[in-house]
KENU-471265 format. One record per residue: x, y, z of N, C-alpha, C, O in turn. Coordinates in pm, whole numbers, plus 50000, padded with zeros to 5 digits. Each point is the difference from the previous one (the first is absolute). Layout:
BEGIN
XYZXYZXYZXYZ...
//
This chain:
BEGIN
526254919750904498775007850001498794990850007500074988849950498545016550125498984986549983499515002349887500245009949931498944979850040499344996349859498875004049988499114994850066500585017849825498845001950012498954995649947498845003350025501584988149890499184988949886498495005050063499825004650113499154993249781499104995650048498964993149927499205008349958500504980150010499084992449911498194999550050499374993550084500275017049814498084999450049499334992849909498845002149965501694991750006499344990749915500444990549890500835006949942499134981349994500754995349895500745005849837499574999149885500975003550140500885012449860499645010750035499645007149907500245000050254500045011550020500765005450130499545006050096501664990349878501605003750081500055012950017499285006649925501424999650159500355011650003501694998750069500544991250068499785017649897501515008550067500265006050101501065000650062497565006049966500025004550112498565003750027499395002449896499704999050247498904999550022499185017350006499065005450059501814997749858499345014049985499575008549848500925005549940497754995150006499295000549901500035012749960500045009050084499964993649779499245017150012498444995749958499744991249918499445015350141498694999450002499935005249874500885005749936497574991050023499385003649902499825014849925499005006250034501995001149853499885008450009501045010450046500065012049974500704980850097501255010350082501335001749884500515011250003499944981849924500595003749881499444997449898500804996149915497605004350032499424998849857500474986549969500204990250071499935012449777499994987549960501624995749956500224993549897500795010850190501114996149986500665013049930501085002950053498445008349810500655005949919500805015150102500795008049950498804992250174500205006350093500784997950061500815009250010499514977750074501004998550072501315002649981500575003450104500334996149768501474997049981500335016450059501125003050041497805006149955501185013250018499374997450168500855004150078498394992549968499895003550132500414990350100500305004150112499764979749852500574995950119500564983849934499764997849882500694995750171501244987749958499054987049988499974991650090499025007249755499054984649993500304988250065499304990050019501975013050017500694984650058499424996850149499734988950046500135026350028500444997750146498204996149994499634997250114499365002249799498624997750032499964986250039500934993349955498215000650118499464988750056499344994049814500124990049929499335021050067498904997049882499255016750002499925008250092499624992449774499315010549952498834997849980499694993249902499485010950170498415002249959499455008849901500235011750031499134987149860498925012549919499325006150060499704998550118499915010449797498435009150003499634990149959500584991249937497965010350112498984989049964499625003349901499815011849969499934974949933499654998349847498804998349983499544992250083499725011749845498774999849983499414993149807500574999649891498414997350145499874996049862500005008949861500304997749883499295011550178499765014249903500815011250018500704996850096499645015149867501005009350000498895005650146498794998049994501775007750110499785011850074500605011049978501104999749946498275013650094500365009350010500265006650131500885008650015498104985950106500614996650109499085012450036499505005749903500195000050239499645012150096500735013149943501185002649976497065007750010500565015349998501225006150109499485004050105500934996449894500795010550087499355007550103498775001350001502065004050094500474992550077499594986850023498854996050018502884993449977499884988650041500424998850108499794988650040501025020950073500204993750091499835010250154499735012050007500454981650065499835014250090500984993450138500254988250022500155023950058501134994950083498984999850102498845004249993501964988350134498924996250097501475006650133500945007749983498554983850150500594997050105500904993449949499414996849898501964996850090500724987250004499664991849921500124987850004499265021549885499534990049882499565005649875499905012050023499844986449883499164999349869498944995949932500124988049973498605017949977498724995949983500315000949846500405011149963499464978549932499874999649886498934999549953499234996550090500005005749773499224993049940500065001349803499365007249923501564983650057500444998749864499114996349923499885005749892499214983150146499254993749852500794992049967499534992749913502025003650131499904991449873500435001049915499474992949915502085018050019499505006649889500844991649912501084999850060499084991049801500834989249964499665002349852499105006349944502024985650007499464997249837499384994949917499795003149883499594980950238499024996449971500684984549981501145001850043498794984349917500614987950007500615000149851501154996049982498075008449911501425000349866500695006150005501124995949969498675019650077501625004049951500935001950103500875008849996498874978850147500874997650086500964987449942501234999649991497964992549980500854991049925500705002849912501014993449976498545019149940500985001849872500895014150049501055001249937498785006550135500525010050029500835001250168501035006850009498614988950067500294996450121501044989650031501015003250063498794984749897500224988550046501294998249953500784994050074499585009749827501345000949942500755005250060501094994349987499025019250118501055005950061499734988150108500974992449990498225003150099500024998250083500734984050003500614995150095499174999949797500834984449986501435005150047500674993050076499745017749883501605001450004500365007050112500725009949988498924986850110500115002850156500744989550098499604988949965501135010150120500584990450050499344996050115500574993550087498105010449923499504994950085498924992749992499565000549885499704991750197498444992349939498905012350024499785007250097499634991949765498805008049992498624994650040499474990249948499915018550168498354991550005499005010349904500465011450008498744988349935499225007049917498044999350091499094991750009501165021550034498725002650059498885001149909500055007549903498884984850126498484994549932498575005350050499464994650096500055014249850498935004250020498554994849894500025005349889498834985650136499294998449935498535003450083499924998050121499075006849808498715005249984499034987449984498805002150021501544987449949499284988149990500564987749998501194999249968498114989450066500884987949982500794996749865501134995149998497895009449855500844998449935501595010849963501034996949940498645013550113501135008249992501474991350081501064996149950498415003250192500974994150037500744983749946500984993850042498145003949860500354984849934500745004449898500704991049954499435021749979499945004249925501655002449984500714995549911499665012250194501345009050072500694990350054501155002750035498474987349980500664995050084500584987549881501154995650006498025000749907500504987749895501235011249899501034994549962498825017250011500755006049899500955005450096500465005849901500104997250171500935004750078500504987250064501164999950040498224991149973500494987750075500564993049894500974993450039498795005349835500364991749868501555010749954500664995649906499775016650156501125008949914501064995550101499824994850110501365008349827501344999050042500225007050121499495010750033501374982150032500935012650101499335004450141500495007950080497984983849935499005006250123500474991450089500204988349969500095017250173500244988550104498804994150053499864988350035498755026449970498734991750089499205009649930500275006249897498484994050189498965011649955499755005050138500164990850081499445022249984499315004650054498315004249991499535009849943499954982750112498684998349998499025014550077499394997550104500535018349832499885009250093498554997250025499304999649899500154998550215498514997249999499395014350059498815000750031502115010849983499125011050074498405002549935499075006050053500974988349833498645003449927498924996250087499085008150011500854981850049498974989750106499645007850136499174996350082501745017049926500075005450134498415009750004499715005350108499514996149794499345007350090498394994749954499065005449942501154982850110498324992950033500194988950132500944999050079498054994849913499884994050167501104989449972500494995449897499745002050274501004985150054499544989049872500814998449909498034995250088499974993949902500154997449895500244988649960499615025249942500214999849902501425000449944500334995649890500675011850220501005002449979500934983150022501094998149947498354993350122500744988450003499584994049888500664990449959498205013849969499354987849866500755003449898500204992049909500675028050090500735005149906500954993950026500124989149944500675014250127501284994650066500314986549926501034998049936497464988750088500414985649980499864997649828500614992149928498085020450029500384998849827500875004749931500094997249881500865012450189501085006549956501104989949971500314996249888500234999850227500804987850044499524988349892500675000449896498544991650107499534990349921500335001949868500844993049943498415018349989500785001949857501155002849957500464997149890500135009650210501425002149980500704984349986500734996349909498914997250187500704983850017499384994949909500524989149979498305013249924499834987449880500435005449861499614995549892501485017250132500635004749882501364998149994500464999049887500325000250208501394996050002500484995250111499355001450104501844992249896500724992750097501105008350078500554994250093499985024149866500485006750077499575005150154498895004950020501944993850069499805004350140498725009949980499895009749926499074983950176498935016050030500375005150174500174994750110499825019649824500325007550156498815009550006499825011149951499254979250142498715009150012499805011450102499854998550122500155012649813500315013750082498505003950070499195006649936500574989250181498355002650042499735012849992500945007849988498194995350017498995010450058500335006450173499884992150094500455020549928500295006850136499024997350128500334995950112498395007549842498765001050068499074992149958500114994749889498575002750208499005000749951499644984749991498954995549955502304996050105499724986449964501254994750099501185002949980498344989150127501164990550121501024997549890499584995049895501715008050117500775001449956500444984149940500224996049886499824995150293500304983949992499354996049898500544996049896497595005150135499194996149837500275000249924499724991049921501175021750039500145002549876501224992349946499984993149898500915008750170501054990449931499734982349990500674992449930498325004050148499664988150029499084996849817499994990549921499705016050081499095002749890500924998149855499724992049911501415017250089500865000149900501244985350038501094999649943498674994350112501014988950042499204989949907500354992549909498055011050172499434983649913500214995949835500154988849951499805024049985499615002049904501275000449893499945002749880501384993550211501094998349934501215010949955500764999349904499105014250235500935008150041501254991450054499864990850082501745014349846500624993750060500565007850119500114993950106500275020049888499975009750074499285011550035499325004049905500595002850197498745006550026500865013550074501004998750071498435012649898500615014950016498775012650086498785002049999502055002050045499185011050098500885008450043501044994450034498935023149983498485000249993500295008749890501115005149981497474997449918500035012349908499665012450139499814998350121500215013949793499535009050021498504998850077499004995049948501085010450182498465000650066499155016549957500365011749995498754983149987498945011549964499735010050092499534998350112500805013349831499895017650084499805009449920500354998449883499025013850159499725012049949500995008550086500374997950115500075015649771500615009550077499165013949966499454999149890500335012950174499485008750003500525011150003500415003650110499775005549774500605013250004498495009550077498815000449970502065006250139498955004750069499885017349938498995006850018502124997449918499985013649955498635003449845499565010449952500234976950023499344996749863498664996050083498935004549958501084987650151499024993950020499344993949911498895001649948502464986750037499244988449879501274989050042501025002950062498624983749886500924991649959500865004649942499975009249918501244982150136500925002949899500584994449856500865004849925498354983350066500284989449876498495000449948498834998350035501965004849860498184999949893498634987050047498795001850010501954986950009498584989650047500384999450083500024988650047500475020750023499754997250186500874992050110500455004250106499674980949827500904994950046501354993049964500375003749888500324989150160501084999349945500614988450091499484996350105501894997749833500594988050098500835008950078500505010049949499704986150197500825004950101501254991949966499904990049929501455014950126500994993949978501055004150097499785010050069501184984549944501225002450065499645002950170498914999750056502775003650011499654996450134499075000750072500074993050102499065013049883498755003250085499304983549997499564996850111500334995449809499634987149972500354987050049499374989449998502235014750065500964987350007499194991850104499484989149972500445017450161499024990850074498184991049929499664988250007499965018249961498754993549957500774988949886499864987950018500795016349887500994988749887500744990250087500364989349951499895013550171500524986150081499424991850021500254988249976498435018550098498744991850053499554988949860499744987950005500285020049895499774992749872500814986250015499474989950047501635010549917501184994549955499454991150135499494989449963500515012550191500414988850056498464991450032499934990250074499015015249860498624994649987500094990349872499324989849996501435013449916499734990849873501104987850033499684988149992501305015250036501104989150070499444990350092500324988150001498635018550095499184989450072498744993749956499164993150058500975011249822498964993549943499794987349834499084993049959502455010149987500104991349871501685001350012500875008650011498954974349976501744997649944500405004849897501114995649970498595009649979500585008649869501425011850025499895006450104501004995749837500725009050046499755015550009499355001049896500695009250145499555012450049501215012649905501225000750010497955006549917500765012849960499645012950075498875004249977501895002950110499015006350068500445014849951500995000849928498365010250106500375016349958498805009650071498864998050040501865011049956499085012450045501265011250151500394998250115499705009949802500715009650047501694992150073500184998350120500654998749790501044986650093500885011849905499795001049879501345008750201500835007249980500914998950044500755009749988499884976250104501574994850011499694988149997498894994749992502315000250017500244988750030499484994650150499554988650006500515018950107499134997650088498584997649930499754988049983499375020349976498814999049970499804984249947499204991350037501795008749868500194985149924499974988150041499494991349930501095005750202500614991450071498834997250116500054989350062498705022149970499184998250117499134993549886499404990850056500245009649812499054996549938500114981149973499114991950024502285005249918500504990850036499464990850157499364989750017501335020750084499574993250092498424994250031499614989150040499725022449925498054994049994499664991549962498954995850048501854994949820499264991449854501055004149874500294992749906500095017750113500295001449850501084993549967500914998850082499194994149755501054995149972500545008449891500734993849922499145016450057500665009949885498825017450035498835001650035502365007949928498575008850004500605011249906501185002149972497635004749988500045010849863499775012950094499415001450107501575010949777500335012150060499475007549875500154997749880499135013050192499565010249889500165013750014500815005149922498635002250159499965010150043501685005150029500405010549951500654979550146501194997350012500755008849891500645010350022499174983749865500644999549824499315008649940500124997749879499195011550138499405011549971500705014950059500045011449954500444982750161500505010350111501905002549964500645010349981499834973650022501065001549937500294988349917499884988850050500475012549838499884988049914500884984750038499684988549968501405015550102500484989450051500144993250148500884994450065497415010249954499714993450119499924986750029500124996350117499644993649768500044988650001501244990750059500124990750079500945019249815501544992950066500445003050140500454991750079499375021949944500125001150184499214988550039500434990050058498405012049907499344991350166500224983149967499614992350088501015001949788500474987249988500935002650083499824994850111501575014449871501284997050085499365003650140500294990850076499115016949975499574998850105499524984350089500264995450110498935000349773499624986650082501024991250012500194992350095500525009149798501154990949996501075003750111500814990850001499435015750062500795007950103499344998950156500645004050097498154990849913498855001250109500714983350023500854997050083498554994749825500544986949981501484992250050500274990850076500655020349818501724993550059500205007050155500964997150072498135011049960500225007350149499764988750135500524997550109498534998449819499034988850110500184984949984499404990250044501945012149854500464984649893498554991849990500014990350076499225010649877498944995249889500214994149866499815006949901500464984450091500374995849858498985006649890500305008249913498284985550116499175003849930498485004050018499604996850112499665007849828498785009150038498944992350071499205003250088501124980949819498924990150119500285002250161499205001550092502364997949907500184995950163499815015250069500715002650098498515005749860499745015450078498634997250023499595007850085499414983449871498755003450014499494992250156500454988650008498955014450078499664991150111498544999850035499275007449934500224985550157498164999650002499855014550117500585001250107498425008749825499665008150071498524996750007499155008549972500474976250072498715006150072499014999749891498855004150019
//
């Protein structure tokens, strides 16, 4: 069988190059009845926040075309009683855990990132920067580079800096999170949309807008993926609407060296393990040993 190893960084190995995104099985206490911890690449959180959330009124989500418009908030327990309440199921998982990071200021993010980076059992941090998404190109690269920075002068675990969708050259942006001591770099979140119940004649999500998600996305999330690949040696996590192993394998082909499934594992919980044996089956078809020797220069 080929090898799906995949190493993004120093003490951050994987088994196989397929993630559950942030959020797609919680914080681990979910998964055992719905799908096999083993077959994960790695498990991503809900993003942690320094303080308890309660997260977006309701409606949080609304269906689209070939996709899903969220807008959660956020909703978490806050950084103590993840550590004391959370973190414990999730050590006892057989897979590497990344723990998604949300901070409001430089010191927050110095903050989250030294006490979660100082506990047992974390493989990396996810660095969620959507916060930066809605002010100018500039400001969003000065967030981006103080985000990054404090995170790196609080601990020595892998940072996987998750950019911003819009609103900022994508390349910049990861260029931005490279200097500043990103070891891996992820795209795309959720792009920004409104949906409109026309029988109400109103929005349909209480503030209006919300992250777009799933297939409707996959093309613009490529463009991502093979813009940041041409732009920082860093290794590439890529996502946004990827529902086989095909999907998996074209993202790969752009830049990506691992990519996270969400929407997928929502739909059926053990979407993760299909579209691994899938890739793995794409691979012994075309005898590929391994995922490096699939990627080629497109240009």
């Amino acid at each position: 069988m080929p090898n799906l190893t995949v190493t993004l960084a120093p003490g951050l190995s994987l088994s196989t190059p397929v993630l559950a995104a942030s959020g797609g099985f919680g914080y681990g206490d979910e998964i055992s009845d719905l799908a096999e911890p083993s077959s994960l690449g790695a498990l991503i959180t809900p993003t942690v926040t320094l303080s308890a959330r309660a997260g977006n009124p309701p409606p949080r989500t609304a269906e689209t075309a070939a996709g899903l418009l969220c807008s959660t908030g956020y909703p978490n327990p806050g950084l103590k009683a993840f550590l004391s309440v959370k973190l414990p199921m999730l050590r006892t998982l057989p897979c590497p855990v990344i723990v998604s990071i949300l901070g409001e200021s430089e010191g927050e993010w110095h903050d989250l990132a030294a006490s979660i980076g100082s506990a047992e059992g974390i493989a990396g941090l996810e660095l969620n920067l959507s916060g930066v998404l809605h002010t100018g190109e500039l400001s969003i690269l000065n967030g981006i580079r103080q985000a990054v920075s404090a995170a790196r002068s609080a601990t020595a675990l892998p940072l996987i800096a998750k950019l911003p969708p819009a609103n900022v050259e994508i390349g910049a942006a990861a260029c931005a999170a490279e200097a500043e001591g990103a070891d891996v770099i992820a795209v795309s979140q959720g792009f920004p949309g409104v949906a409109v119940r026309l029988s109400a004649r109103k929005f349909r999500l209480p503030g209006v807008s919300g992250e777009l998600s799933g297939p409707c996305i996959k093309p613009l999330a490529l463009y991502q993926v093979w813009r940041v690949a041409q732009s920082v040696k860093l290794p590439v996590i890529g996502s946004g609407g990827i529902m086989t192993g095909e999907d998996a394998l074209e993202f790969i082909i752009a830049g990506a060296s691992a990519v996270a499934v969400g929407i997928a594992s929502a739909i059926h919980p053990t979407a993760i393990e299909r579209i691994t044996q899938e890739i793995a089956e794409y691979l012994a078809r075309h005898a590929i040993r391994t995922l490096s020797l699939l990627t080629r220069d497109n240009g």
